[in-house]
VEXDREN-2710 file (C-alpha; in Angstrom, 1 decimal):
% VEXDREN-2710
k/r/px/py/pz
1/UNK/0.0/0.0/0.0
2/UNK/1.6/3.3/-0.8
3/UNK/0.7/6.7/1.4
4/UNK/2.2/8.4/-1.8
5/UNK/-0.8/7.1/-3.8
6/UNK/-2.7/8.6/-1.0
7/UNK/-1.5/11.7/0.1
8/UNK/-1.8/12.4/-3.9
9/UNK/-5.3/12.0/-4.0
10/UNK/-5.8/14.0/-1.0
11/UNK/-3.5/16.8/-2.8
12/UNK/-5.9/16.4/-6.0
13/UNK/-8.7/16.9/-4.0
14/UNK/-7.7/20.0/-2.5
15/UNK/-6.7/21.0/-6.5
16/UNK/-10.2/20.8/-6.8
17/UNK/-11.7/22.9/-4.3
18/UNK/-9.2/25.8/-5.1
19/UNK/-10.2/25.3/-8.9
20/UNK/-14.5/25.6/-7.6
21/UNK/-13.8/28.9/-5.4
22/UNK/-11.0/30.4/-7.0
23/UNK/-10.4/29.4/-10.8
24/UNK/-7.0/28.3/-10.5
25/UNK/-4.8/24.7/-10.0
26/UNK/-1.3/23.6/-9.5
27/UNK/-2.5/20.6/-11.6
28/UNK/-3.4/21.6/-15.3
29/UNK/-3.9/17.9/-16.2
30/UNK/-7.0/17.4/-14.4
31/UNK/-8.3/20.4/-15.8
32/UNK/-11.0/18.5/-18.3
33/UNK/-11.5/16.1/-14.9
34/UNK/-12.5/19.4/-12.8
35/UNK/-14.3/21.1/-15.2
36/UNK/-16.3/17.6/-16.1
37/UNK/-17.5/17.5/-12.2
38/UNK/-18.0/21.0/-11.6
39/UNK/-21.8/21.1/-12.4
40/UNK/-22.6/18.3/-10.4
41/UNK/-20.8/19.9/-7.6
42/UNK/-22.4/23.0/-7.9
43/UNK/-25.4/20.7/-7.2
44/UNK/-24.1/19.3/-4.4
45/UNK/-23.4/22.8/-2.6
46/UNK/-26.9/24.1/-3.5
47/UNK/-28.1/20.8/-2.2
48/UNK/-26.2/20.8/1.0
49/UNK/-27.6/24.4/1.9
50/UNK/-30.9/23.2/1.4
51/UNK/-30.2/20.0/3.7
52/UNK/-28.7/22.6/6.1
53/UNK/-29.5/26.1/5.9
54/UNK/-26.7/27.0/8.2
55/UNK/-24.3/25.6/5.6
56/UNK/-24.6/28.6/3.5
57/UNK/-22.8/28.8/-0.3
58/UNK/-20.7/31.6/1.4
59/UNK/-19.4/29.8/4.3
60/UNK/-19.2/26.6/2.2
61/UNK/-17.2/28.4/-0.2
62/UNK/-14.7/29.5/2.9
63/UNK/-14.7/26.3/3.7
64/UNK/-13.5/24.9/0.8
65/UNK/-11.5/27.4/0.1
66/UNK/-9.6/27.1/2.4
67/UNK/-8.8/23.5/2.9
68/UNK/-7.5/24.2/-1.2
69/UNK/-4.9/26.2/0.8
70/UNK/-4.1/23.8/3.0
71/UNK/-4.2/20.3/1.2
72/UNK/-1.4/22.1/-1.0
73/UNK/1.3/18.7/-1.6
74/UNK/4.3/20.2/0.8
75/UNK/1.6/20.6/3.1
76/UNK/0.9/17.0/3.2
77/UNK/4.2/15.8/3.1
78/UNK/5.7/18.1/6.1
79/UNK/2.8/17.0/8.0
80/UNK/3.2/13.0/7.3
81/UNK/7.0/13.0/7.5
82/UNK/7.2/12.8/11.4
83/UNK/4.8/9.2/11.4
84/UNK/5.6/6.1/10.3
85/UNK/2.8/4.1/8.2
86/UNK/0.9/1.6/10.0
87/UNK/2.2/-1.6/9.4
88/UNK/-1.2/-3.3/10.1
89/UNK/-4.2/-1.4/9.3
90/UNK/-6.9/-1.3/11.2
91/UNK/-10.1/-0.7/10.9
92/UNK/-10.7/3.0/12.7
93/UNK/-14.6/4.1/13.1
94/UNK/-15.2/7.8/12.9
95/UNK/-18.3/9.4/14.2
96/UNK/-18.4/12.9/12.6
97/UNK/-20.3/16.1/14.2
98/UNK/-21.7/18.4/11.7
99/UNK/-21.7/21.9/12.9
100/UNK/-19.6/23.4/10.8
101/UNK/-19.5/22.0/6.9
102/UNK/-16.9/19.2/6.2
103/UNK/-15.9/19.3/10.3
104/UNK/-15.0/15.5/10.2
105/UNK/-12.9/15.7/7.0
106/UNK/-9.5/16.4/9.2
107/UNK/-10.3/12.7/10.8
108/UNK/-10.9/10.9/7.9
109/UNK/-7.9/12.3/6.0
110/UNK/-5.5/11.3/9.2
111/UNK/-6.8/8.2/9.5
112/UNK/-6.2/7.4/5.5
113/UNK/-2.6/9.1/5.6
114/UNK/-1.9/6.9/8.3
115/UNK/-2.4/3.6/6.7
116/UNK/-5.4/3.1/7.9
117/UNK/-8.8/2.3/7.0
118/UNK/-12.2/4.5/7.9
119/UNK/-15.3/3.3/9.0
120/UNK/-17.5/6.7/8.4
121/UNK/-20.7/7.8/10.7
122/UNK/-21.2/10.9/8.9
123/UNK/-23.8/13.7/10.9
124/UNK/-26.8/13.6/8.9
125/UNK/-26.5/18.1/8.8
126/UNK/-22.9/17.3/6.6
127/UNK/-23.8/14.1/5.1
128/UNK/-24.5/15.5/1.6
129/UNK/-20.9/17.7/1.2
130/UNK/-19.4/14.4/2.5
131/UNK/-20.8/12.2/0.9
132/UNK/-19.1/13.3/-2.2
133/UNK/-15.5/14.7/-0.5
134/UNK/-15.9/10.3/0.0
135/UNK/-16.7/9.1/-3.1
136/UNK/-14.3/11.4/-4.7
137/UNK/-11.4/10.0/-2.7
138/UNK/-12.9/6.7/-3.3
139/UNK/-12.7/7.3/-7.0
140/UNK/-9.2/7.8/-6.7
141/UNK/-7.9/4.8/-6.4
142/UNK/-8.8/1.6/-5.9
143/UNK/-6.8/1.7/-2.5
144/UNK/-9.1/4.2/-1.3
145/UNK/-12.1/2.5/-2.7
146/UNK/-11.5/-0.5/-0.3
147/UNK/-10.6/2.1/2.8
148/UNK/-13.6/4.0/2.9
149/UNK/-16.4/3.0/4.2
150/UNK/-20.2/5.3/5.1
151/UNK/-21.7/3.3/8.2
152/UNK/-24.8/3.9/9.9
153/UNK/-23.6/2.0/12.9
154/UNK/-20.1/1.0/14.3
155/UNK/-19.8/-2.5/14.6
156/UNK/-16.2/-4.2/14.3
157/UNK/-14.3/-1.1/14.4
158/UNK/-10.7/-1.6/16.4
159/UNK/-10.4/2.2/17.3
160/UNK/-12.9/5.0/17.5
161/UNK/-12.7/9.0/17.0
162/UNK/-15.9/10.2/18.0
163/UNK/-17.2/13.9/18.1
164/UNK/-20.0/14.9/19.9
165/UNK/-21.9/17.1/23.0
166/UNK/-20.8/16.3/26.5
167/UNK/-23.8/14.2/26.9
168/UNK/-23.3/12.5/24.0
169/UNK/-19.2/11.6/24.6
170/UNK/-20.5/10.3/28.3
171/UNK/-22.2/7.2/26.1
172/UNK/-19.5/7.4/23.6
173/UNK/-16.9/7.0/26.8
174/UNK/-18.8/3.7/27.9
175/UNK/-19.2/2.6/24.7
176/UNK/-16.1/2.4/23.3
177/UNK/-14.4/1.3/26.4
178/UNK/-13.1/-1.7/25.7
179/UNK/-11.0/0.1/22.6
180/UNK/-8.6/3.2/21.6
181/UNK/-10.4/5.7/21.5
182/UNK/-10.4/9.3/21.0
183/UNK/-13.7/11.2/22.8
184/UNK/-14.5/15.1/22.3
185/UNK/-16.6/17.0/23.7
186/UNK/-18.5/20.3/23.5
187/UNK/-15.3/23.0/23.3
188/UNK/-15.4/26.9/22.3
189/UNK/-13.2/29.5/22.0
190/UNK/-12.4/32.5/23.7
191/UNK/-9.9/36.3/23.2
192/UNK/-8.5/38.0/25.6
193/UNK/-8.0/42.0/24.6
194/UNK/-5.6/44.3/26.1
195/UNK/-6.7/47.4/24.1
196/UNK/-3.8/47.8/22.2
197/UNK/-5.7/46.0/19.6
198/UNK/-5.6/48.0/16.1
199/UNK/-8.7/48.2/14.4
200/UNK/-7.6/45.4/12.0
201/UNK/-7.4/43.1/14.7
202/UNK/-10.7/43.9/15.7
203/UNK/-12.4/43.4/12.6
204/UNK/-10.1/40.0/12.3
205/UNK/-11.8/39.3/15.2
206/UNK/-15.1/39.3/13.9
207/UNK/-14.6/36.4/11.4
208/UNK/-13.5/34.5/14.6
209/UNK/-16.6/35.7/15.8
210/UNK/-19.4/35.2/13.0
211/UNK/-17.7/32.6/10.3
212/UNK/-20.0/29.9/10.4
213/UNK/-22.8/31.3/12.8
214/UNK/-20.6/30.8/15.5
215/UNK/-21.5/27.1/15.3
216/UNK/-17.7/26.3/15.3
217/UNK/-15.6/25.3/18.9
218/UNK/-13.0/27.6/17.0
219/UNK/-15.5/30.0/17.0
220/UNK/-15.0/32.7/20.0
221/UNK/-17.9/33.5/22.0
222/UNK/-16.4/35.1/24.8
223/UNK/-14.3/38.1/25.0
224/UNK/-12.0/39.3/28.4
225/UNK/-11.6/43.0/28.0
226/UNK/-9.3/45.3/30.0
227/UNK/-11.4/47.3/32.5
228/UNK/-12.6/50.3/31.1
229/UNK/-12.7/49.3/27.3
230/UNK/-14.9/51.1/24.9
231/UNK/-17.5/48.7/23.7
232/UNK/-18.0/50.8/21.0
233/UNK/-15.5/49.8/19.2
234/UNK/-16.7/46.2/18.8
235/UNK/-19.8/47.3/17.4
236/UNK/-18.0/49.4/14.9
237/UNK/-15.3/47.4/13.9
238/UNK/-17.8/44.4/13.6
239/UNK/-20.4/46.4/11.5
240/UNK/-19.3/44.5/7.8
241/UNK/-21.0/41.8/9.2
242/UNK/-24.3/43.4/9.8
243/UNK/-26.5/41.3/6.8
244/UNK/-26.1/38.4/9.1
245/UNK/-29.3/39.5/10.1
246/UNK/-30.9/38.6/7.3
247/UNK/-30.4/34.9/7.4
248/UNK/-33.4/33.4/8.9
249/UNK/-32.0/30.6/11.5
250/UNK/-29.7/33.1/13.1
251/UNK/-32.4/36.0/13.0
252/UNK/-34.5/34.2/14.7
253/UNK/-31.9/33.0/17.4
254/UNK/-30.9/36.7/18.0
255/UNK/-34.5/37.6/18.3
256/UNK/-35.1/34.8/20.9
257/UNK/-32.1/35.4/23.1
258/UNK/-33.2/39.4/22.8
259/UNK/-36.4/38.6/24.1
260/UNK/-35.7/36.3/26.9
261/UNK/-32.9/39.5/28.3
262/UNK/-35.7/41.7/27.9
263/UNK/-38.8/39.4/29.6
264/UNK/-36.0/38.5/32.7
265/UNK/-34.7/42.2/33.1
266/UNK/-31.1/41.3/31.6
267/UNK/-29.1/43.9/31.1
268/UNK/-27.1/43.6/27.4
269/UNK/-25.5/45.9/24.7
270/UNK/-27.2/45.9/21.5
271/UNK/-26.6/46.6/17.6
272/UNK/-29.1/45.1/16.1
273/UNK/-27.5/42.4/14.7
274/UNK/-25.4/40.5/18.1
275/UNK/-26.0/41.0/21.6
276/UNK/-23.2/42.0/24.2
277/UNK/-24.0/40.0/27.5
278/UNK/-21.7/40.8/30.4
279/UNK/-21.4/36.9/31.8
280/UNK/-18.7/34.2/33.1
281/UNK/-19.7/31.3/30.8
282/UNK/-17.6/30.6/27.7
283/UNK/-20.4/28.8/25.8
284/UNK/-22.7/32.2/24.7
285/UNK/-26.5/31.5/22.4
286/UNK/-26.4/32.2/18.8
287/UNK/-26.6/35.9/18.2
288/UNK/-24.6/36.7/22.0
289/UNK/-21.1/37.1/22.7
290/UNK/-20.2/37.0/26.5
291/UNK/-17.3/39.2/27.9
292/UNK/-16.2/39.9/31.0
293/UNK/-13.9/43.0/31.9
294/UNK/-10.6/42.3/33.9
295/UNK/-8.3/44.2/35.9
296/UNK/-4.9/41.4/35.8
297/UNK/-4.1/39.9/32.3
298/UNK/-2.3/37.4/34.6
299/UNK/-5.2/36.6/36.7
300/UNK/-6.7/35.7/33.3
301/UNK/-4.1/33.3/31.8
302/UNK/-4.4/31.3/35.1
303/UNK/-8.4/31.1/34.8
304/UNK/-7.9/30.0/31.2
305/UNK/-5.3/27.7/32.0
306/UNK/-7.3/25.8/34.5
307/UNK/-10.2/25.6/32.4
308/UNK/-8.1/24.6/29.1
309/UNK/-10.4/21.8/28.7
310/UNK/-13.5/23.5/27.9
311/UNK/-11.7/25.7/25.3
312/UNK/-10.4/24.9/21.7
313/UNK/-8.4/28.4/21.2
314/UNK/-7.6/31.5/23.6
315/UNK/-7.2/34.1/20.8
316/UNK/-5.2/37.5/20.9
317/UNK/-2.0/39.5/20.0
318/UNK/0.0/37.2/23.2
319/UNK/-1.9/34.2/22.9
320/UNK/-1.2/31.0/20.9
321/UNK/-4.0/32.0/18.1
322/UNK/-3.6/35.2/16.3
323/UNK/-6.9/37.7/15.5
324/UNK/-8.7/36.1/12.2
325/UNK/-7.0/32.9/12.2
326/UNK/-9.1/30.3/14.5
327/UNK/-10.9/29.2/11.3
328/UNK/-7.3/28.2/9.7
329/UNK/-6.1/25.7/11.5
330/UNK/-2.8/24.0/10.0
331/UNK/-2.8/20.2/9.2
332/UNK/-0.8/19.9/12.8
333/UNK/-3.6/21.8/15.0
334/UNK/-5.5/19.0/16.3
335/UNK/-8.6/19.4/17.8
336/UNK/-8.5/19.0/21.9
337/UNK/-4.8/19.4/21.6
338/UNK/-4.8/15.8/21.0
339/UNK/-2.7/14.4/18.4
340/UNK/-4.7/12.8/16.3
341/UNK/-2.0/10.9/14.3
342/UNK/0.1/9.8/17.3
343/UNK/-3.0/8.3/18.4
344/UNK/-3.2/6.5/14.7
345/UNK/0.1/5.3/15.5
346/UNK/-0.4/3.5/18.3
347/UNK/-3.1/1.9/18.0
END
């Protein structure tokens, strides 16, 4: 079995999405290939919003555009170098979430890359998107074809990576007991200002903020601000995302949250199109962001540190996760901090 063979069709694949959502390839030979399935993809997206209305063709189109930037060949091979191939592949199940589109795909591609074979439970809200990200891979090679597989239940699998709320993972944990597993859990992300922050970094902020609905555990939805910080400037530097308004699922979200403040005598800041709630909790509603002011930065880092398992990424100018980049992670930035291909190794 060769990983080359692999990788390459993983490579192709991100060829692909860079040539739907930005006209241009690094392979010119598959040109008449990309062209010949871009209709039926264009199907597929439309479809997949319909299936999902969160899965809109602007976020799908971020989406996909950026895994083209990332599934770049160097990419893939810096990334694999450090492994060694599995010398006997297992079978490895994979239960997908599907807040954000093609949030399993990471998993699937790790467990292929490392010799492995992937025994899919796709969520039913991305099932449509990867449904065909599958059969494309699957159409690669015949390799592939034989190391994919869409399940509707786990049975036989030798490892697990499952995805899912904390509820969920509890049954997942007893589950999958008996076998290596990986478990995650619900995670979000937070930033941590120290109002030094240009108005660049504020408005690269936002697409931390609103990419995806804030659906994603990359996504922040809670801010620490140094005492004293003009909330103003949030709502200004956040304005170019004001037509989120308009789409229907969120609207109504923002609209429910609003009311419930108002009914229970909640104080919030308002813009008309997200809610400022003053409040300790990471996890905020749809249409809220929670902050909380501070007076010690280091005070801060210690409650963040001892709460590092609730949280995906701790964004800001000092912290691991620059402004505008929590929906870019690199190949290496495994979700949980876990190391998704080490596990793959081991097993």
């Amino acid at each position: 079995m060769a990983i080359h063979n692999r990788i390459s069709a993983i490579y192709d694949l991100g060829q692909f999405f860079s040539f739907i959502t930005e006209n241009e390839t690094d392979k010119p030979d598959n040109l008449s290939k990309y062209e010949y399935l871009k209709e039926e993809f264009i199907s597929v997206l439309n479809s997949a919003e319909i299936h999902n209305p969160w899965f809109t063709k602007d976020n799908l189109n971020y989406c996909l555009s950026q895994w083209g930037k990332t599934l770049t060949e160097k990419n893939l091979k810096d990334w694999v170098k450090n492994y060694s191939e599995a010398q006997n592949p297992k079978n490895v199940g994979i239960i997908m979430a599907g807040n954000i589109p093609l949030v399993g795909f990471h998993d699937l591609i790790s467990v292929l890359v490392s010799g492995h074979k992937a025994m899919v439970k796709a969520s039913s809200k991305d099932d449509v998107l990867m449904d065909f990200v599958m059969n494309y891979l699957k159409n690669s090679n015949e390799d592939l074809n034989q190391s994919i597989q869409k399940v509707e239940r786990l049975k036989n699998q030798d490892a697990v990576i499952a995805t899912g709320s904390n509820n969920t993972a509890r049954y997942f944990e007893y589950y999958f007991k008996e076998i290596p597993h990986i478990i995650r859990k619900n995670r979000t992300s937070v930033a941590v200002l120290t109002g030094n922050e240009s108005n660049e970094d504020l408005k690269k902020l936002s697409e931390d903020i609103f990419r995806y609905f804030g659906l994603g555990c990359r996504n922040v939805t809670k801010l620490y601000l140094p005492k004293g910080f003009n909330t103003d400037l949030i709502f200004e530097t956040f304005y170019d995302w004001s037509p989120i308004i308009n789409h229907t699922k969120y609207s109504n979200n923002y609209d429910y949250n609003r009311a419930i403040y108002l009914m229970e005598q909640q104080a919030f800041l308002d813009n008309n199109f997200v809610i400022l709630k003053e409040a300790k909790d990471f996890h905020s509603p749809i249409g809220v962001i929670h902050y909380e002011f501070y007076e010690d930065l280091d005070e801060v880092k210690k409650e963040l540190k001892e709460n590092e398992e609730k949280l995906q990424c701790v964004v800001g100018n000092d912290f691991e996760v620059k402004f505008g980049a929590t929906q870019k992670p690199s190949l290496t930035d495994y979700a949980d901090r876990v190391d998704t291909m080490e596990f793959l190794m081991s097993i």
